[in-house]
N, C-alpha and C positions, 0 to 999 in steps of 0.2 A: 339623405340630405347631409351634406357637407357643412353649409356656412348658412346663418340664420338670412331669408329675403328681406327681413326688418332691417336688420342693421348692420350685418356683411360677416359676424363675429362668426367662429366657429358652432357648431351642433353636438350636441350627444343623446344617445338614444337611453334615455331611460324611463322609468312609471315615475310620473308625476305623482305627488301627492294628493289622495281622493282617487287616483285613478286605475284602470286596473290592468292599461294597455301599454306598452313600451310606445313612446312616442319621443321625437327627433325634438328636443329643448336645448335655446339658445344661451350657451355659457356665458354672455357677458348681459343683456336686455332678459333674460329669462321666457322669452316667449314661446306657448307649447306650439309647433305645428302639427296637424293633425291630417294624416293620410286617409282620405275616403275615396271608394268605390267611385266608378266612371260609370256614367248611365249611357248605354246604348238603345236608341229611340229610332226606329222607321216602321215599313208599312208594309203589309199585307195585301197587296194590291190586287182586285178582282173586276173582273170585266163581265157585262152584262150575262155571257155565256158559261159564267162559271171556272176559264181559264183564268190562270195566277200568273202573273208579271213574274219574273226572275231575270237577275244578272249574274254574267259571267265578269268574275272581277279580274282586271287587269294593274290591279296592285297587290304590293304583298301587305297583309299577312294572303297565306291562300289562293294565289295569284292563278289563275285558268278555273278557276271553281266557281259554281254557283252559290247564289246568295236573293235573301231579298233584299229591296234597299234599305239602307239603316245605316248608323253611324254614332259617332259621339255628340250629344247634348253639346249646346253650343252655350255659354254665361248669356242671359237678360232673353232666353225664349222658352217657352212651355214644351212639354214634353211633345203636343200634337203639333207645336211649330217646328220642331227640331225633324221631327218624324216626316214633315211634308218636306222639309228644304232636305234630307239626303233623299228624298222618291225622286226630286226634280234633279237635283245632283247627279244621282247616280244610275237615272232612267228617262229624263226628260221629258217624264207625264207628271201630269196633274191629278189629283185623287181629290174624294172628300171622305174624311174619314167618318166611318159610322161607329166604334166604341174602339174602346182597350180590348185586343185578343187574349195576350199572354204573359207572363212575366217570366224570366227566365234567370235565376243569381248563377254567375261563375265565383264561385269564391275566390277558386286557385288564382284568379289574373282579376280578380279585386272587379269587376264588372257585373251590371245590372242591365239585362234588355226587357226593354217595355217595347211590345211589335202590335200594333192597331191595327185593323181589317180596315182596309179603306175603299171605296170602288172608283174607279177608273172615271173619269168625267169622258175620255176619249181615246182611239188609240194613234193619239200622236208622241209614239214616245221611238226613244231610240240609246244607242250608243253616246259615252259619255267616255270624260278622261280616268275614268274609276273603273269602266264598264266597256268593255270591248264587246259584249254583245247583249243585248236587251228581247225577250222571248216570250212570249203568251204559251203556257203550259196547261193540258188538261192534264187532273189529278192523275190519272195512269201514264202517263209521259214526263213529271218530273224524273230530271236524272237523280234518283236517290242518293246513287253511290259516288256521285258528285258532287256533293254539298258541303259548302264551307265550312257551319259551323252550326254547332248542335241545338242553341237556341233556335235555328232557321228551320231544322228539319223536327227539334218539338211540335213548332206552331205548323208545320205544311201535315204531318201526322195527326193534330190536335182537329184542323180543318177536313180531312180528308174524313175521321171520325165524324165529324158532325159538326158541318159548316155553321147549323144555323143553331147551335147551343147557345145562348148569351152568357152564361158563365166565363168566367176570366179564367186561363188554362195559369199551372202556377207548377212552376218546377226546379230543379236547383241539378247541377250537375258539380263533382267535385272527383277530381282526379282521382282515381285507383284502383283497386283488383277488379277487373270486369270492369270499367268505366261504367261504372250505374248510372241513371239519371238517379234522383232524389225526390219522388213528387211532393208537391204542395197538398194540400188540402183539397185542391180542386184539381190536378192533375192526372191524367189516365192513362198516358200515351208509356209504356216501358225502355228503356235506352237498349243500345246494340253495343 
């Protein structure tokens, strides 16, 4: 951050006093701003037979790769609001979500996904401006080696293990030698 959003002055990054994090402080109004984590919120979608909804995304990041629907947390909605409005975004189904699946931290790109198992109310869903193709997958027909992003293939691995565990799957990935996953306390699944 360049120039303070308060009052237009210049920035500089340094530890405020009490704190113990370098943080972007306005040189003339003194105000800290404070850089946090994007939460990424969608759904796990499953249909009476056990097939899982998946999109092939037709935006970048990732652009011809599968994904479930999800996206960034939107200011003034819940994380299961956010989570229903990209399933209908970016699949044009409707779901009701029945818990929290998984939680998933990227540190390296400042991001948190929170993914809910939700079931399918219908299969009226389709292609969107996000999604050039919309797909009902049974567990051995995901394209694995296809997947966009590693949160998405934690939570389709975590299900594939044992769909109906109510534990909340919890894991941390962070860029390096062998790209390990990190698990959580409650996580099982090993990264590739």
């Amino acid at each position: 951050m360049k120039h303070c959003p308060k009052c237009g002055e210049t920035t500089r990054a340094v530890t405020p006093e009490g704190d113990n994090r370098v943080r972007d402080v306005c040189t003339s109004c003194e105000t800290v701003h404070y850089s946090n984590p994007k939460i990424v919120t969608g759904c796990l979608p499953v249909w009476t037979d056990g097939r899982i909804l998946l999109c092939r995304r037709s935006i970048e990041p990732r652009f011809g790769l599968w994904t479930l629907p999800s996206g960034f947390m939107e200011n003034d909605e819940s994380l299961e609001e956010g989570a229903l409005r990209e399933t209908q975004e970016e699949a044009r189904v409707e779901c009701r979500i029945t818990r929290l699946f998984s939680v998933f931290s990227l540190p390296h790109v400042n991001q948190v996904y929170f993914l809910f198992l939700a079931r399918m109310k219908d299969l009226s869903f389709g292609p969107t401006p996000e999604s050039s193709e919309v797909e009902l997958f049974h567990l051995g027909d995901v394209p694995w080696d296809e997947l966009a992003f590693r949160p998405v293939e934690f939570a389709l691995r975590e299900f594939e293990r044992d769909p109906e565990d109510p534990v909340v799957r919890s894991a941390s990935y962070r860029r390096g030698p062998g790209d390990p996953w990190i698990l959580g306390a409650n996580g099982s699944s090993e990264g590739s």
